[in-house]
C-alpha positions as CSV (number, residue, x, y, z in Angstrom):
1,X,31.7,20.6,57.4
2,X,33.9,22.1,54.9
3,X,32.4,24.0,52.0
4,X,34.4,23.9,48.2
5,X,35.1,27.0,46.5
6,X,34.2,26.7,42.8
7,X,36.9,27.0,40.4
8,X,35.6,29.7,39.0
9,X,35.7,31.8,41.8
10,X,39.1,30.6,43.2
11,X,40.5,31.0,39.3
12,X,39.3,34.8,39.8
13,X,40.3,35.2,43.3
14,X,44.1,34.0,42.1
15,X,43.7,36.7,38.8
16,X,42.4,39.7,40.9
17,X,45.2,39.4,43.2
18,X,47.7,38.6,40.6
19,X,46.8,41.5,38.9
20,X,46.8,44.0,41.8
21,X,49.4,42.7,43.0
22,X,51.4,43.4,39.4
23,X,50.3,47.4,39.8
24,X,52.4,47.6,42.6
25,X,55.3,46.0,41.1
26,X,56.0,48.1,38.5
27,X,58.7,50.8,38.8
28,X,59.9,53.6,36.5
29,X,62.2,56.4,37.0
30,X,60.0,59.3,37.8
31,X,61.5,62.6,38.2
32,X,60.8,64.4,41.1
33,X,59.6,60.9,42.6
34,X,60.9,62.2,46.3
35,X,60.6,65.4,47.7
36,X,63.6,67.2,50.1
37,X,62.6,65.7,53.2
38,X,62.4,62.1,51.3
39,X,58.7,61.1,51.1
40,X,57.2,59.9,48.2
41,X,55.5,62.3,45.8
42,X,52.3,61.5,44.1
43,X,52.7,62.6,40.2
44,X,50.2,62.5,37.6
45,X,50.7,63.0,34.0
46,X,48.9,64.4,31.7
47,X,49.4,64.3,27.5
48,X,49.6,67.8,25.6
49,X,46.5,68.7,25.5
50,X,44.9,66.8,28.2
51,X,42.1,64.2,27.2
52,X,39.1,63.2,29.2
53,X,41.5,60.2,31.7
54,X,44.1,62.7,32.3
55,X,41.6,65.7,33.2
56,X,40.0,63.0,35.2
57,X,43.2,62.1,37.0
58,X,43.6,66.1,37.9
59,X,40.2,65.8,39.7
60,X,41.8,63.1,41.9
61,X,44.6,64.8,42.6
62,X,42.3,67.5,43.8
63,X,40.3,65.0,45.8
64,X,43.8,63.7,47.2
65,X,45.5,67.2,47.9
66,X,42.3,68.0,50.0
67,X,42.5,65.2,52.5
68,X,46.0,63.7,52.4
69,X,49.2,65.7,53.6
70,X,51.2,63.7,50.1
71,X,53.2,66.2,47.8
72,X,51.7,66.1,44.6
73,X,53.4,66.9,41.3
74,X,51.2,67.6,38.3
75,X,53.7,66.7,34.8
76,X,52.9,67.6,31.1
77,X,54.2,64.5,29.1
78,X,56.1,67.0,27.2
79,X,58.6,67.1,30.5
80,X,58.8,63.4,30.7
81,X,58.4,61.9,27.4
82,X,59.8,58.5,28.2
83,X,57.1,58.0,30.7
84,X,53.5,56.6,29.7
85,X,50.8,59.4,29.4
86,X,48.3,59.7,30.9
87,X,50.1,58.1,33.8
88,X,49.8,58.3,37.8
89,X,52.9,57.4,40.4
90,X,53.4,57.2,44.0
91,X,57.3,57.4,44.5
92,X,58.6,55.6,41.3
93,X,55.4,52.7,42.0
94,X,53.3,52.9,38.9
95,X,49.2,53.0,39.9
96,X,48.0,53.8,36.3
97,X,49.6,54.0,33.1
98,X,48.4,54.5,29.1
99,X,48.1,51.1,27.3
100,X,48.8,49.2,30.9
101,X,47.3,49.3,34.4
102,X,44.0,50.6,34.5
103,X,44.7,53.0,31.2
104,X,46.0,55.8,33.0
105,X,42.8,56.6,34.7
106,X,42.7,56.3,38.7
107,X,39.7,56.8,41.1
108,X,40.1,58.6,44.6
109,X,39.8,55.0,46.0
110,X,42.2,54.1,44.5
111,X,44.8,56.1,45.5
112,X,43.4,56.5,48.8
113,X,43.4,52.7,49.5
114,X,47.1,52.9,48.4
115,X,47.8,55.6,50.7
116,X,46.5,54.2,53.5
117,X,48.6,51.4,53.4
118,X,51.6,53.1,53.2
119,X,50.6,55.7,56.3
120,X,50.6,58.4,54.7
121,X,48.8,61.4,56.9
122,X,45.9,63.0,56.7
123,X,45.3,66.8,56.8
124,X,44.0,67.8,60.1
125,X,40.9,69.2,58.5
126,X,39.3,68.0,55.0
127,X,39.2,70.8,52.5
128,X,35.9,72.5,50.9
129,X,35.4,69.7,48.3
130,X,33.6,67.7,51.0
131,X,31.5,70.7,51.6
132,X,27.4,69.5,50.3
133,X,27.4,72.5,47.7
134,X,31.3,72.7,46.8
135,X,31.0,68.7,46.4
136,X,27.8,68.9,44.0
137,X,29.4,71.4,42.0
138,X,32.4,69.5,42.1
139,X,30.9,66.3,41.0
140,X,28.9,68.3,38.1
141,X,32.6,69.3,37.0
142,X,34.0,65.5,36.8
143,X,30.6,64.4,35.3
144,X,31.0,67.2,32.4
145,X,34.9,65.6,31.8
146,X,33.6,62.2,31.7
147,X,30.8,62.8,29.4
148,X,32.8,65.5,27.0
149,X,30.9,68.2,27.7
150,X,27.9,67.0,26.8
């Protein structure tokens, strides 16, 4: 017996897939985008000052740095001012951009789920953020950012 998907669904199967699929394919010429042995480095921007997606971007980073072996380059949009701010890159790939994909902000899914498609090693032991107290203080941080403050 063979069961029919609603168009609904298929019509937002096609669009989800469509529009991950466009993340990916959208390149810009990051400096620094390589490091000297030639992997890709992971590079987040941040505008001058930093708002509430970029500072939120930097806690990823940190989430990243402490259980990925990636090179990570943290920019000021002052350095790169023909690039998007806030803004996140893997190589010269786009992940998150100002005004396009995902508006600049990422989640550590995110970018994990896009580096573990492309291999890229883990360390050989997480960092402290995974720690139960380091991790609640940690969170309390990224829920202070989100919220303003407040």
């Amino acid at each position: 017996m063979t069961r029919l998907i609603p168009h609904s669904l298929l019509a937002g199967l096609i669009m989800a897939t469509v529009t991950a699929a466009s993340a990916m394919d959208v390149s810009m010429n990051v400096p620094g985008s390589t490091d000297a042995a030639g992997r890709k480095v992971l590079t987040f921007i941040a505008k001058d000052p930093p708002g509430v997606r970029c500072n939120g971007n930097l806690q990823v980073a940190a989430e990243v740095a402490n259980t990925y072996r990636v090179p990570i380059q943290l920019l000021p949009s002052s350095l790169v001012p023909s690039l998007p701010a806030p803004a996140v890159f893997f190589g010269n790939q786009m992940l998150a951009a100002d005004g396009k994909d995902h508006n600049g902000a990422v989640s550590f899914q995110m970018v994990s789920d896009m580096l573990e498609v492309e291999g890229v090693p883990k360390q050989a032991k997480e960092g402290l953020l995974f720690n139960t107290h380091v991790r609640t203080t940690f969170d309390g941080l990224k829920d202070a950012i989100k919220s303003g403050g407040r």
